[in-house]
Structures are given as C-alpha cells and as structure tokens.
C-alpha positions, 0 to 999 in steps of 0.5 A: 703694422697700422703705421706702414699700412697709414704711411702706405696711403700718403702718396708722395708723387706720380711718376709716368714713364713713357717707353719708347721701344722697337716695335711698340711705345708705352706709359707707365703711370706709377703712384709713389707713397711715402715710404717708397713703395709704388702701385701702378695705377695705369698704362697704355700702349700702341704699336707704333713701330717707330724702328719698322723696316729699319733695315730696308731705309739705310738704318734711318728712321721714316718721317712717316715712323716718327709721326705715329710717335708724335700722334701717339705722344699729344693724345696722351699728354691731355690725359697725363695732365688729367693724372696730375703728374709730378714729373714725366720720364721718356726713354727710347731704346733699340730702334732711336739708339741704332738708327742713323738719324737717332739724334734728329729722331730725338729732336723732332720728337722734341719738338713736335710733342715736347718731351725729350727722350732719353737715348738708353744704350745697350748697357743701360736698357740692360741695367735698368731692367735687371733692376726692374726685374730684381725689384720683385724677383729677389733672385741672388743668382741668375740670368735675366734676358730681356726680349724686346722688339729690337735687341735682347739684353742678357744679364748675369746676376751673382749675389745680386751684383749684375756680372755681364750685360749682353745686348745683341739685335736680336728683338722680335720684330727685328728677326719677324721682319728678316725671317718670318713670312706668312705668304701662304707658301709652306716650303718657302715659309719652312726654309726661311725659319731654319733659317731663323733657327741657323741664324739665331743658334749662330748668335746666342750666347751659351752657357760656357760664355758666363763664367757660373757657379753651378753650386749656386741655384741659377734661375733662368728669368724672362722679362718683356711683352713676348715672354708673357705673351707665351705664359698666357698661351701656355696658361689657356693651352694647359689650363695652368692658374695665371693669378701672378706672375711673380716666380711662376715656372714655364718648362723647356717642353711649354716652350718648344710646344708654343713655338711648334704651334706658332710656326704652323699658323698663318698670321691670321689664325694667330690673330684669331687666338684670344690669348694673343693680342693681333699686333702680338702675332706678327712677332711671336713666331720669332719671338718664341723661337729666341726663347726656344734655342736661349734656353737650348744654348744656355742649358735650362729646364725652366723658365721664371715669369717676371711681371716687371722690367725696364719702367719699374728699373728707371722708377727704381733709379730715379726713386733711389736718388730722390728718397734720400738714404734711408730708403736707400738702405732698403734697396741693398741690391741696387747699391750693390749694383752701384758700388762696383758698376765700373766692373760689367763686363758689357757686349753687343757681339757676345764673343768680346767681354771688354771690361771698363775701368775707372779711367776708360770708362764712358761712366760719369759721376750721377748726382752727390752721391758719387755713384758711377754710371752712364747718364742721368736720367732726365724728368720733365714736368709737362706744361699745362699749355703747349707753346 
C-alpha cells in the first residue's frame, strides 16, 4: 500500500488537452505519475463560440469566430508554458468537422497560434468520450450520451464493448440558436419550443434502435457541461448533497421540472441564478429539453451524472500507447474496445447503422501495437518562443 501511495507522487508528465467544441473552448491540464494515474491540476474555459450562427453563413466559419479562438489560444500558451507541459493535445469537434471552411479553419488556427487541431469525427468524439466516461464509471452496460453545443453522441455499451455510435447535430447551442428566442413575446416563444419538442421527438433515437438485453441492468449515463449544469440546479433546487458526481442519479421527474422552469424564464432571469453560469443560459432551455425527450425516447427513469468525458478519453488513448503493456493490462476495457473496434456500427442519421469491416473501413493501423482506428492523435510540445 505505502509502495503505491510513493510511485502515486513521482510524477512522470503533464498532458494539457485543449477541447475545441460548438459553443465553448477548454484546457485540461492533467498531471500523469507513474503508475498511470492522473489528477487535474487545472483548467480554463471561455465561450468563444467558434460554430456560432453556423447555419446562417453558408456552414462556414467568420473570420471574426476563429479570431476569439486565436486570442483565447495565445493568452493561454504563456500560462501552459508556466506549467511546464510535456506535451500539448488540441481536438476540434462539431463546429470545424461540420463547416465548409473546416481545413482552412484548422490552418489558420495553425498559423496564428501554432497549435494544430485534431479534427475528431463523429465517431471518434463519440469513442473517445465513452472512454473518458467509462474511465470512472465502471458501467459494463449501458448507454452514454454526450451533449455538447453542436451534436450529441450516443453511445451503446454491452460488456464494456462500445456496440453502436450515434452522432447526430443536435447540440445545445445549435438547437438555442434554431429554436429558442427570449424576445419578451410568450405566444410566439411557446410555438417556437413545440417546435423544439416536434423537432427534437422526430430526431432522437428510441429504445426499440439498440438492440438491449434488458436482463442486463442497463444504465442511462450523461456526460457534458449541460448535464451537469442541470444537477447543480437540481442539487440547489432540491437541496440534494452535491460532493461527487461519481453515479449520483438525477430522476425523469428532476429533469421535466428543470425544463419546465427553464422554458418560462427569460435569458436574463436565468442569468441571475447563481447555479447557472450566464453563457450557460442561452443554451440550457434546449439543452434540458434534449434530456427531457432522450430519456422519453429511450424509456428511463434515471439518469447517472459522469464527471469525465471526451479530454479524460483522449488522455486515456494517449496514456494506453505511451505506458507500455503493463499499464495496459490495467485497462482491460479500452482493449476490449480496441480489439474488436471494426465492429461499431456507427451513424449520423439514426435510422442507418451501416457496419464496417476490415477491408472498407476508413480505420488505420495506430501505432506497433496493431490496433485499428480512425487517426492518431497528434501531440505537440510548445515552443518556449513563438517564430
């Protein structure tokens, strides 16, 4: 035990992982020791809506969009650098991976700051954050749903395996920006969200699409900003203990009392809860509602809570290749994951579940280890001056 707890404190690196998402951009800093656990030490995050009005521009990304990226990502680096970093992993998802303009996006980003983004697809977003999830989880069978800005990834789990990836564009400030209006004017404002719920009801999977073994015990686990937003709510409004997230339970009835309350509040009233952050409340109306009709669609009670999510996944990834095999040996359920990863069935329309195989699947041989999947992640070290 006193041999774990010393080998616990020699840290062996520190991994910062800069998210890129829909709405908002965040750093990860993760120290890593050697025995190949990891602890948080710190993390920022700003609204810079990189994929904002996506829909109104042609699906291209505003100069103006990528340059509060670009600001973002230079104040930061001086304080990385501070951290001594060993590395540096950027991801970009929904808004870069949908948008016309997404490699000159990546370019420029480039460029401009000189980090390089890895363009995550649908697939892997939804991958990579089942394993961030399942890393303190532990759930063998279940369904994760990851709710972003831009899309949600809706992930089957049977005996820890990943079964189905669904990613569909259905992400909070996506829908906020269609769907929702705070303009003062409650008959119009009423319509607009049935047209949300029509909407949403039209595009959601249900139960009947996954193929479940109901003798199993399968769990409902959300993973994402939005989710936890609406347990701090729930928390404050019922006065529930909110120490750790880890398998703490939200029912069906917190959830449709949430979104009742959100959808009768102006953006200002719900900027003026303490429990929700102000950028947080042009989105949780939508937000809230996707929970609210997932979980009608998919026939549960309960949802559980998951602290972790799509940065602990790429972490994850990038430790299970660098550690060497007996680390490895440890995390069984990310092999198992690998060993048989040419069998997702993956969508982004759920009512196709085409399945690859090895001879036309996009997949790639990753590393010497002989595991299939997408891309490898790309590292960079940053540079103690930029040229």
């Amino acid at each position: 035990m006193y041999k774990n707890l010393v080998t616990l404190k020699k840290k062996r690196e520190s991994i910062s992982i800069v998210d890129l998402g829909y709405n908002s951009i965040k750093i990860s800093t993760y120290d890593v020791y050697k025995n190949g656990r990891y602890k948080k030490q710190y993390q920022q995050q700003e609204y810079v809506q990189i994929g904002y009005n996506l829909y109104k521009t042609n699906n291209i990304i505003e100069d103006q969009n990528i340059e509060r990226v670009v600001k973002f990502l230079n104040k930061s680096k001086a304080e990385l650098k501070q951290i001594k970093n060993n590395a540096v992993i950027p991801i970009a998802t929904s808004a870069v991976r949908d948008a016309d303009n997404g490699k000159d996006v990546v370019k420029n980003i480039k460029k401009k700051s000189g980090l390089e983004f890895n363009v995550l697809s649908g697939l892997e977003e939804g991958f990579f954050s089942y394993l961030g999830a399942q890393s303190t989880m532990h759930i063998p069978n279940a369904i994760f749903f990851d709710l972003g800005g831009g899309s949600i990834e809706i992930i089957h789990v049977q005996n820890y395996k990943a079964k189905k990836i669904i990613c569909l564009d259905l992400g909070a400030l996506r829908l906020s920006e269609k769907f929702v209006k705070f303009n003062g004017m409650l008959e119009e404002e009423e319509s607009i969200y049935r047209q949300l719920e029509k909407f949403l009801y039209g595009h959601l999977p249900t139960i009947d699409q996954f193929k479940i073994d109901e003798t199993m015990g399968i769990k409902l686990v959300g993973i994402g900003g939005t989710i936890r937003t609406i347990h701090k709510f729930v928390a404050g409004v019922f006065q529930r203990p909110s120490l750790s997230y880890n398998h703490i339970t939200m029912t069906k009835k917190m959830i449709d009392v949430s979104n009742d309350v959100f959808k009768r509040l102006s953006q200002e009233e719900l900027s003026q809860i303490k429990l929700i952050d102000k950028q947080r409340s042009k989105t949780i109306t939508a937000g809230s509602c996707v929970v609210r009709i997932l979980m009608e669609q998919l026939g549960f009670s309960e949802l559980l809570v998951c602290p972790t999510g799509l940065r602990e996944g790429i972490l994850e990834n990038y430790l299970y290749f660098s550690m060497g095999e007996k680390y490895r040996l440890k995390k069984k359920f990310i092999g198992l994951n690998y060993d048989d990863v040419c069998s997702i069935n993956y969508s982004d329309n759920f009512n196709r579940f085409p399945t690859y195989d090895l001879k036309s699947s996009p997949f790639i041989l990753l590393g010497s280890h002989g595991d299939c999947f997408p891309k490898k992640i790309i590292s960079t070290k940053l540079d103690k001056k930029r040229k």
